[in-house]
N, C-alpha and C positions, 0 to 999 in steps of 0.2 A: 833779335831773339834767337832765329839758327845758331847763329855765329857761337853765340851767347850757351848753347844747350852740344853746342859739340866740344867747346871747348869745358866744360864743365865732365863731359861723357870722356876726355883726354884727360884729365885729371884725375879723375876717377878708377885707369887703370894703375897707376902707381900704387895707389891708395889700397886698393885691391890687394893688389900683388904683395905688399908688406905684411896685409893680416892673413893671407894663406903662409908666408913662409914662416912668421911668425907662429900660428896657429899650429902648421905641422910638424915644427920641433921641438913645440914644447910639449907636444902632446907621445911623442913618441921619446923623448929624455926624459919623460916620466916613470917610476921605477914601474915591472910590471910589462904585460902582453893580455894581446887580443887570448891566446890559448893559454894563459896559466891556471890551473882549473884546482881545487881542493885535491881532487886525485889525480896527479899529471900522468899526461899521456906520452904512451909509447914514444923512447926517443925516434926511434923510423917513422912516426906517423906525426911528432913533430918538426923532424927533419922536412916531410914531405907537404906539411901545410903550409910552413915555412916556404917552401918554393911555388908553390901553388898559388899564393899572395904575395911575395915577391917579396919579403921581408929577412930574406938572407940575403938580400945583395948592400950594399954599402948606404948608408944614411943619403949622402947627395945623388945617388943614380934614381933611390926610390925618391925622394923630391923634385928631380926633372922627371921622371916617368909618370910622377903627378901631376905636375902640373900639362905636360903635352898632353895626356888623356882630359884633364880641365879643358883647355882651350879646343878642344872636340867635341864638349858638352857632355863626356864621360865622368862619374863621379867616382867608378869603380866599382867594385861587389862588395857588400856585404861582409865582415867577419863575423857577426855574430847572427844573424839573419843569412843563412850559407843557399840556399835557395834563391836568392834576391838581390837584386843591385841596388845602391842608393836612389838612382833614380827611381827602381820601382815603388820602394820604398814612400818618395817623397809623391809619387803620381796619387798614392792612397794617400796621405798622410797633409799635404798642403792644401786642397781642394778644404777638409774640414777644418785648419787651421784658421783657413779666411774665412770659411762661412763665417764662424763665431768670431772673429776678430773683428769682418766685416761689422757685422750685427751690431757690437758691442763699442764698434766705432762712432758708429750712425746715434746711436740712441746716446752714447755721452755728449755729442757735439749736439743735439738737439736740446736735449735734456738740461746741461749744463750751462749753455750761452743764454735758455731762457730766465734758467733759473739767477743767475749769474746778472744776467738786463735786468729783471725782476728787485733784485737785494742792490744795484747801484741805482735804481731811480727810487728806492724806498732805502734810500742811506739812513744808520740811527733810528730805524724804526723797526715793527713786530717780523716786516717779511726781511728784512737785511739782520738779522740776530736770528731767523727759523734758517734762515739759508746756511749763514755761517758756521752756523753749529752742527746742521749736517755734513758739513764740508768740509770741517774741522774732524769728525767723528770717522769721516767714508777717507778722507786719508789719514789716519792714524789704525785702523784696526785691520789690521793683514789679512789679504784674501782666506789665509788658511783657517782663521780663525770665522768669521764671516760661513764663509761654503758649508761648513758641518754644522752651523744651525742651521743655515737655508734646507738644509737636508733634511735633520733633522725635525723643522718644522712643518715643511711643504711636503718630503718626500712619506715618513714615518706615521708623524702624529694625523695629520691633515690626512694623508695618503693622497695629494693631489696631483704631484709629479713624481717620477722615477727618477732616486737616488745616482742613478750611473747608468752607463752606456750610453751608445749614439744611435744603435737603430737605424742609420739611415738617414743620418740629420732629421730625426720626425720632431717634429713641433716642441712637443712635451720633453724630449729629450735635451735637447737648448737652451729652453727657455733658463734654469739654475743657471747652467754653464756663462751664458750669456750677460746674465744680474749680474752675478758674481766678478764677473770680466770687467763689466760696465762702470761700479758703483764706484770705485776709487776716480775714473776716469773723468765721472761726472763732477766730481769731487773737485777735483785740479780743475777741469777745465770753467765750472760757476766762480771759484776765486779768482783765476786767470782773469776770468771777462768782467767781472764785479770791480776788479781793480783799472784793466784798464778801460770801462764804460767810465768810471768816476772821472777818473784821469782824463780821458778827451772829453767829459761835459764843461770840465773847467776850460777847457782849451779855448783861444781865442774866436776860431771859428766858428764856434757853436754858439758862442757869446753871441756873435755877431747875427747868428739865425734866429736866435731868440729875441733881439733886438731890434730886428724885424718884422717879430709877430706872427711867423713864419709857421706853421702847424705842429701837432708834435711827433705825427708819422717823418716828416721831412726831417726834422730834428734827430728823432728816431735812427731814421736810414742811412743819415750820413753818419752820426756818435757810433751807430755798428760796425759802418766799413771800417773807420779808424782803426776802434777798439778791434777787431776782429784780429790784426798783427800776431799779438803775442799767444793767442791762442792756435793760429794758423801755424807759427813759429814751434810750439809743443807738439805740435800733431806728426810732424813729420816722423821723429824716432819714436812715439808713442803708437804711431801707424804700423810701420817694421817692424814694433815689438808684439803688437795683437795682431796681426793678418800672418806673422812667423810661430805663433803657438806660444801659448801662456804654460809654463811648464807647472807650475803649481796645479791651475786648474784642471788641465790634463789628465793629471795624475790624480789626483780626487775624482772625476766625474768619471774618469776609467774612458777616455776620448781618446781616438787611437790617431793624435797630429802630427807635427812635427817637435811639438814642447816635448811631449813621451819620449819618442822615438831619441829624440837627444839625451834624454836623464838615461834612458835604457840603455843608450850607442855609451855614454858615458861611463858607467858601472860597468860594462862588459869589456871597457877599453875597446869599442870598435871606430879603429883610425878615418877608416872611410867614412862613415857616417858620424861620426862626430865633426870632421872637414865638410862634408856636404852642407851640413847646418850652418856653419859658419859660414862661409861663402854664401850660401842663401842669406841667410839676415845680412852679412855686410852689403850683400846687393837692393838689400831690398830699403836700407837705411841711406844707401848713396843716391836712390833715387828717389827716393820721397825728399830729402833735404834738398834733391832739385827742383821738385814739385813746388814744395813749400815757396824756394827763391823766384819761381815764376809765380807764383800767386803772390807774393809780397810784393811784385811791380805792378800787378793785377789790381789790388786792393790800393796801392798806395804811390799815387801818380808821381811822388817826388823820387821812386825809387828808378833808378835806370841800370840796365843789364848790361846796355853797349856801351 
C-alpha cells in the first residue's frame, strides 16, 4: 500500500506540472491585462506596475520565476486585491469553501445512498418512481435556477433565513448555501446507488446468501459494500469540486470562498490568483482520485494496489 501511495504521489508531479504551464499561458496569451482599466493609466505608472509584478520581463523567465516561487509554497501577490497575497487570500477564503462543501458532502452521501437503497429494494413500485423522479428533477434544474426560490421562499416570503452573507459561518447563514450545494449531489449519488444496489442483488453472491436463508441485515451489508464502488468512484472529483468552492453558489449567497475569489481573479484578469486556484483544485482532485483508489481496495477485496 506505501509503495502503491508514493508511487501514485510520483506520478502526480508530472500531471501537476502540465496544467500549471498549461494554465499560465493560456491565461496570459489571452488578449487584455491585469491593469487595463476603462480610463488607463499613466504610461509611468504602468510602466512601474509593470515592474513591480514582474510582467515586463519575457513570457518564459516569468514562468520559471513561477513556478520556483510555487515550489516554495509561494503563490505570489495579488494583482487585483494589491494589499494581499494569494495565499492570504486563500487562508480567508478555503476554510468556508470546505465548511459548506464539507456539509453538503456529508448530507448527499447520507441522503442519497439511503434514498438510492431505499428505490432498489422497492424496484417498480411507489418508493422507486417517488425517488426517481426527484432524481431525475434535482439533476436537471441548475443550481441558479433552484437558489433564487429557496431565497425567495425561505429567505423573503417566509422570512426564515437570510438571503446572503456568511456571518461567520452562523447556522442560518449555510443552512440555503448548503441545500442548494447538496440537492443535485444527492440526486446523482440515489441513482448511482439505486443502479448499482440492483445490479449486485442480482449478483451471484447475494443469490447465494439468500439461498441460505441468511438475514436481511447480512444481505443488507454485504449488497452495500459492493454497490458502494461507483458511488465511491463519483465522489472523488465531486469532493475537489465542493471542498474547492461552488462558484455559482458563491456568488448568489454573496460567500466570500474560493468559487468567488476565482469568477472575481477571473474578470479582473488577476494572473496569480486565477493560477492559485487552479493548482489548488488540481491538487485537491489528484488526491482524492487517490483516496477514492485506496478505498476501492478497501471495499472491494478483489481489487489490488501492489
Amino acid at each position: 500500500m506505501t509503495g502503491y501511495v508514493l508511487r501514485r504521489l510520483l506520478t502526480a508531479i508530472p500531471t501537476l506540472f502540465v496544467i500549471i504551464t498549461l494554465a499560465f499561458f493560456l491565461i496570459r496569451v489571452a488578449p487584455g491585462g491585469p491593469f487595463d482599466l476603462e480610463r488607463p493609466l499613466e504610461a509611468k505608472v504602468m510602466e512601474n506596475l509593470a515592474k513591480i509584478y514582474q510582467i515586463d520581463q519575457p513570457l518564459w523567465r516569468q514562468y520559471l520565476t513561477y513556478l520556483t516561487n510555487l515550489m516554495q509554497g509561494n503563490f505570489g501577490p495579488s494583482f487585483y486585491w494589491r494589499d494581499f497575497t494569494v495565499s492570504d487570500l486563500f487562508a480567508r477564503a478555503l476554510p468556508v469553501s470546505i465548511k459548506i462543501g464539507a456539509s453538503a458532502l456529508t448530507i448527499a452521501l447520507v441522503v442519497g445512498s439511503l434514498l438510492g437503497t431505499l428505490a432498489a429494494f422497492r424496484q417498480n413500485r411507489v418508493e422507486d418512481y417517488a425517488v426517481m423522479t426527484l432524481a431525475t428533477a434535482g439533476t436537471t434544474i441548475p443550481n441558479f435556477v433552484v437558489a433564487p426560490i429557496l431565497q425567495l421562499t425561505f429567505g423573503l416570503w417566509l422570512a426564515w433565513l437570510p438571503v446572503g452573507g456568511w456571518n461567520d459561518g452562523a447556522l442560518r447563514n449555510t443552512v440555503l448555501p448548503v441545500l442548494v450545494l447538496s440537492l443535485p449531489q444527492i440526486a446523482i449519488v440515489a441513482r448511482l446507488m439505486r443502479a448499482s444496489v440492483i445490479e449486485t442483488l442480482r449478483s451471484n453472491h447475494i443469490r447465494t446468501l439468500r439461498a441460505n436463508g441468511l438475514s436481511t441485515a447480512v444481505i443488507l451489508r454485504h449488497t452495500l459494500r459492493g454497490a458502494a464502488l461507483p458511488v465511491v468512484s463519483y465522489m472523488g472529483p465531486a469532493a475537489a469540486a465542493l471542498l474547492t468552492g461552488s462558484v455559482v453558489i458563491e456568488q448568489i449567497f454573496s460567500i466570500p470562498g474560493v468559487g468567488r475569489f476565482f469568477v472575481e481573479g477571473a474578470l479582473n484578469r488577476d494572473y496569480t490568483l486565477v493560477m492559485g486556484t487552479v493548482v489548488l483544485i488540481a491538487v485537491f482532485v489528484l488526491v482524492f482520485n487517490l483516496i477514492v483508489d485506496i478505498l476501492y481496495a478497501v471495499l472491494d477485496p478483489r481489487v489490488r494496489l501492489e
